[in-house]
C-alpha positions in Angstrom: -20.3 18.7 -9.1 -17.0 18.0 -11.1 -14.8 21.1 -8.9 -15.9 19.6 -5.9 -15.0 16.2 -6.8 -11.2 18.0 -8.7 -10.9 19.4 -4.6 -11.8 16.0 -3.0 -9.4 13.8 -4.7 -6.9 16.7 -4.9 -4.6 15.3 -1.5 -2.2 18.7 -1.4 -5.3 20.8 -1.3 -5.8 19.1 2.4 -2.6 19.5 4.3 -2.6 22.1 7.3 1.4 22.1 6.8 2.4 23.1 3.6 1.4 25.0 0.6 -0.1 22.4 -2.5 3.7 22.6 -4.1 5.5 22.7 -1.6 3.9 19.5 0.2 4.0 17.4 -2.9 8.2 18.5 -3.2 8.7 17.9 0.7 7.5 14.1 -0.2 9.5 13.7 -2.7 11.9 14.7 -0.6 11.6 13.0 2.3 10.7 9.6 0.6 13.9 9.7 -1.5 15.9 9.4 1.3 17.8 6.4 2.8 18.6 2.7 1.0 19.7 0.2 3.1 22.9 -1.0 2.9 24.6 -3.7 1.8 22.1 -6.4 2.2 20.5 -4.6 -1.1 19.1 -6.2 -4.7 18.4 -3.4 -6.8 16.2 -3.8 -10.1 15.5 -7.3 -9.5 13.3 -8.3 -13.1 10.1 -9.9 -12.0 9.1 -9.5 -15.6 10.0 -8.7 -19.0 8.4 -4.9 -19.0 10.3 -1.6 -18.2 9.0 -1.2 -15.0 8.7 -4.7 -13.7 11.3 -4.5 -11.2 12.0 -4.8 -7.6 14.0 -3.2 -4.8 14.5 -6.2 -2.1 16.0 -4.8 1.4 17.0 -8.1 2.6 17.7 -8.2 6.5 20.9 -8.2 8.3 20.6 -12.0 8.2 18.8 -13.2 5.6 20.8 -16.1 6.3 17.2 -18.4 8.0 13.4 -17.5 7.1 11.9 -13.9 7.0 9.0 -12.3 6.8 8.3 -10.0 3.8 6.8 -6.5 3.6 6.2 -5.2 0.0 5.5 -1.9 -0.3 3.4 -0.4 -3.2 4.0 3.1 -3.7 1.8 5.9 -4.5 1.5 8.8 -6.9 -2.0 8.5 -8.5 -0.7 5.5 -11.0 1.1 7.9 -13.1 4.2 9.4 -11.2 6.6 8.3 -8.1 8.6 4.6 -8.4 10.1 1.7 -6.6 13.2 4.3 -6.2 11.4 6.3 -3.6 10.2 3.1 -1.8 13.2 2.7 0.2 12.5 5.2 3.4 10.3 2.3 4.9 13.2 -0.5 5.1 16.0 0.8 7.7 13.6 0.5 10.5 12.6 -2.9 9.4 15.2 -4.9 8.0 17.4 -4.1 11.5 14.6 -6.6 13.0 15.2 -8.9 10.0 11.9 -8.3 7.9 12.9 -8.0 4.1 10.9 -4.9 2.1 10.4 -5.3 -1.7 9.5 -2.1 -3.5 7.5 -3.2 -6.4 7.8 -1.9 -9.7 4.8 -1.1 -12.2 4.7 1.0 -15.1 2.3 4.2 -14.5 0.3 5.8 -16.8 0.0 6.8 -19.5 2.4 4.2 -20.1 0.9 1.6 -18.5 -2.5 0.9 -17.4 -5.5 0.1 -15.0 -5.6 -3.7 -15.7 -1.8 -4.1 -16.5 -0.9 -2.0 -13.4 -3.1 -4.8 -11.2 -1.5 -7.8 -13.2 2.1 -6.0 -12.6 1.8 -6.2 -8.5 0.0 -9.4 -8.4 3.0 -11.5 -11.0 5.3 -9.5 -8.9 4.0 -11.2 -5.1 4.2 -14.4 -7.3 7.3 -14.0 -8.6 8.6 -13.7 -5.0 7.0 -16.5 -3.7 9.0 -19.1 -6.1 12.0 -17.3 -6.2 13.0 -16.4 -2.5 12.3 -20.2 -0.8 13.5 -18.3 2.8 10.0 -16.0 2.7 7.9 -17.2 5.6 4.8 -14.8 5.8 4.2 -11.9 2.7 2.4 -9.0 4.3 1.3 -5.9 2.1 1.4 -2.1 2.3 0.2 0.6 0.3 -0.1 3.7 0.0 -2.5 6.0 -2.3 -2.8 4.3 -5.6 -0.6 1.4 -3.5 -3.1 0.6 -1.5 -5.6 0.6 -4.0 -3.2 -2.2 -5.7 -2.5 -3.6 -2.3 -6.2 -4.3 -1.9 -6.3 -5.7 -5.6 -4.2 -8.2 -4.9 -6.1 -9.6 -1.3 -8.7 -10.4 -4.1 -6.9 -12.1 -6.5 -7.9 -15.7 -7.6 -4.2 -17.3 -7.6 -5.2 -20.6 -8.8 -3.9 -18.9 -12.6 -0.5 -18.2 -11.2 0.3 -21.6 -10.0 1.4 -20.2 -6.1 0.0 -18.8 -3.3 1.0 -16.5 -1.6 0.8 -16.3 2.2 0.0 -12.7 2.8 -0.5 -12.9 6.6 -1.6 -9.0 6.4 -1.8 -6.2 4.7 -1.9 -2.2 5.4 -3.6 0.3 3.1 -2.8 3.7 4.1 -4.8 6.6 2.7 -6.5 4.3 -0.1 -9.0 4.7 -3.4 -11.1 1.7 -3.1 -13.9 2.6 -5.7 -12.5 4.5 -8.7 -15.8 5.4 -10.0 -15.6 9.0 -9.1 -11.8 9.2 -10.3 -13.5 9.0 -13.7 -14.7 12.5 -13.5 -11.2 14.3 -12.3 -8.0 15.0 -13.4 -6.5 11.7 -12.4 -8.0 10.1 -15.3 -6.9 12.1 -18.0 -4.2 10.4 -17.6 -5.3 7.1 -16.7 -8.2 7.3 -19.6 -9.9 4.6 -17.7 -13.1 3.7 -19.2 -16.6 2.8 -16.5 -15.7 -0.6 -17.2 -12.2 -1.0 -16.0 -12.9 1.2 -13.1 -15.6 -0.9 -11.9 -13.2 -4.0 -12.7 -10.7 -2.9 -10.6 -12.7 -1.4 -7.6 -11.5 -3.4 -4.5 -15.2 -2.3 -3.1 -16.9 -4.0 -5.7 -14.0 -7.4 -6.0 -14.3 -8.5 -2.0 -15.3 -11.9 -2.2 -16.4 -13.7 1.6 -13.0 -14.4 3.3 -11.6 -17.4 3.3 -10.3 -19.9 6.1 -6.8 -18.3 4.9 -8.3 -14.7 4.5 -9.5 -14.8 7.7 -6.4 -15.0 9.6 -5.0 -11.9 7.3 -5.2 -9.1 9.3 -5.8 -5.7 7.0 -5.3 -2.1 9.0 -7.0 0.5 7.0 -5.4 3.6 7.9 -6.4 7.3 6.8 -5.5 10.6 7.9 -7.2 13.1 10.0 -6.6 15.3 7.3 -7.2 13.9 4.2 -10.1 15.1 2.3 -13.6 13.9 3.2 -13.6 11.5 0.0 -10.3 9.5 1.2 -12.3 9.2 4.7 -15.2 8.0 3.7 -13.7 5.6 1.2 -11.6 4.0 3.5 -14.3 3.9 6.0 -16.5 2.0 3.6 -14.1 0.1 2.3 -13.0 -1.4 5.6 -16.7 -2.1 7.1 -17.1 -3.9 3.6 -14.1 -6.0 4.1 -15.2 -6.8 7.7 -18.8 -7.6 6.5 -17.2 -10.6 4.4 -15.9 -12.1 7.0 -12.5 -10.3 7.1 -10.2 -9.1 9.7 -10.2 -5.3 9.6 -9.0 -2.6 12.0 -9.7 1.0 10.7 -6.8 3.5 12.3 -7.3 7.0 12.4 -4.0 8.6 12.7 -4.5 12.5 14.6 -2.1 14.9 13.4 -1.2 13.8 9.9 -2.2 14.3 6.1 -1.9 12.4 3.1 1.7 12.2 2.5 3.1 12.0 6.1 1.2 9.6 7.1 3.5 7.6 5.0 6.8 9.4 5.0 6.9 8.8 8.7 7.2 5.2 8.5 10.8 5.8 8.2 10.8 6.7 11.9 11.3 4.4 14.8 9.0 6.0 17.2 5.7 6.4 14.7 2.9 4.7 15.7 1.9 2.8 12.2 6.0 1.8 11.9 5.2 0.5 15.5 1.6 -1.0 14.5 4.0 -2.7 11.5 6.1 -3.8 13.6 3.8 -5.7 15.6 1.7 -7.3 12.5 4.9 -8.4 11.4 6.1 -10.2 14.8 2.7 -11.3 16.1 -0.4 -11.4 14.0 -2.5 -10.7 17.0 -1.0 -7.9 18.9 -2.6 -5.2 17.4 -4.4 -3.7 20.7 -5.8 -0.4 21.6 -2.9 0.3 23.8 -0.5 0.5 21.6 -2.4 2.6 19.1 -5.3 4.4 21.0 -3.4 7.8 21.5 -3.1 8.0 17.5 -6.8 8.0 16.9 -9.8 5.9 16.4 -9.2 2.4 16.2 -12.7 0.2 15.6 
């Protein structure tokens, strides 16, 4: 039924912790705080549109080569920016990984298929301008990691590079947006059954590649988001594995849809730590390190 679906892709409606308001205003909050310092390109064009910029949080020494993470935010493709994409970078960039915040204009403004387009010219964009960029690895959140997962299945023979995305992490994801057609999201959006199918990760994973295979996606949810999130990130990641992808599914104990991603500003949380370690070694994502959050299969 329409209400049930309304509750299920409602996130605030889920958290143990706060009020509906008052959870969506403590993530503003808390994702608004700390820019790096000095090592800081702000509003960097990667396009001609509005919104087509990028916040690059370049490491103490950006001197050699790096690794890049790019960080999509959330906010249902229709609220939140680049601007509150900085929480993630301290921890990082002090062990010399660059973080772009990407730029995309949200609805009603912008959308489905130029929202998509947006992310993907913007990982392009990086690739030929920023020669010192040895590995590109992806994280999203929400709405991000829907786009995060658009891009693992982008064709890039039309944009003359590609990019090495050595992983990517999709935290509390839509990967079908099928039943986001019959919620609020969309009135926004106004997304008609053939762009939503169009840009479905579920239905655009194509059998991984020699280069796809050594990509290593983490597909995390929260213990409490809604029963919808769960299942679609569940399904989403035994589709990915299916195709011959390398998938872990994390399922972090303790946390809800938004601080599951506000924490990554923290040191001492286990997916900053899990980031971490995709980001120095590809293949030292273990149970060890991660079992005491959750599930990890």
């Amino acid at each position: 039924p329409p209400q049930a679906l309304e509750e299920q892709y409602s996130p605030s409606r889920w958290s143990p912790r706060l009020g509906r308001d008052t959870v969506i205003q403590a993530h503003l909050a808390a994702t608004a705080r700390a820019r790096a310092g000095a090592q800081t390109s702000l509003h960097v064009p990667y396009g001609d549109g509005d919104g087509e910029k990028l916040d690059i949080y370049f490491p103490v020494d950006p001197s050699g080569t790096f690794p890049v993470l790019v960080y999509i935010h959330g906010g249902y493709w229709q609220c939140l920016s680049k601007d509150e994409s900085g929480f993630a970078a301290p921890p990082l960039v002090s062990q010399g990984v660059a973080v772009v915040a990407v730029g995309y204009d949200t609805a009603p403004k912008g959308h489905m298929d130029a929202m998509v387009l947006q992310v993907r010219r913007s990982l392009a964009f990086l690739v030929e301008r920023y020669s010192g960029i040895r590995g590109i690895y992806l994280c999203g959140h929400s709405a991000g990691a829907h786009l995060a997962a658009m891009v693992l299945s982008t064709d890039w023979t039309e944009y003359g590079v590609v990019p090495d995305i050595k992983g990517a992490v999709l935290v509390s994801g839509v990967y079908d947006l099928e039943p986001i057609l019959h919620t609020y999201v969309n009135d926004a959006l106004n997304m008609s059954r053939e762009v939503a199918q169009r840009n479905s990760p579920m239905l655009c994973i194509s059998p991984a590649a020699p280069a796809a295979a050594a990509c290593e996606v983490l597909v995390a949810v929260a213990q409490h988001d809604s029963p919808e999130f769960r299942r679609q990130s569940q399904e989403y990641g035994q589709a990915l594995r299916a195709a011959g992808w390398s998938v872990s599914l994390l399922d972090l104990a303790g946390v809800d849809h938004f601080d599951i991603i506000e924490k990554l500003s923290e040191d001492s949380y286990v997916l900053t730590q899990v980031g971490e370690d995709l980001l120095s070694s590809l293949h030292s994502l273990s149970t060890a390190e991660t079992g005491s959050a959750g599930e990890l299969c």
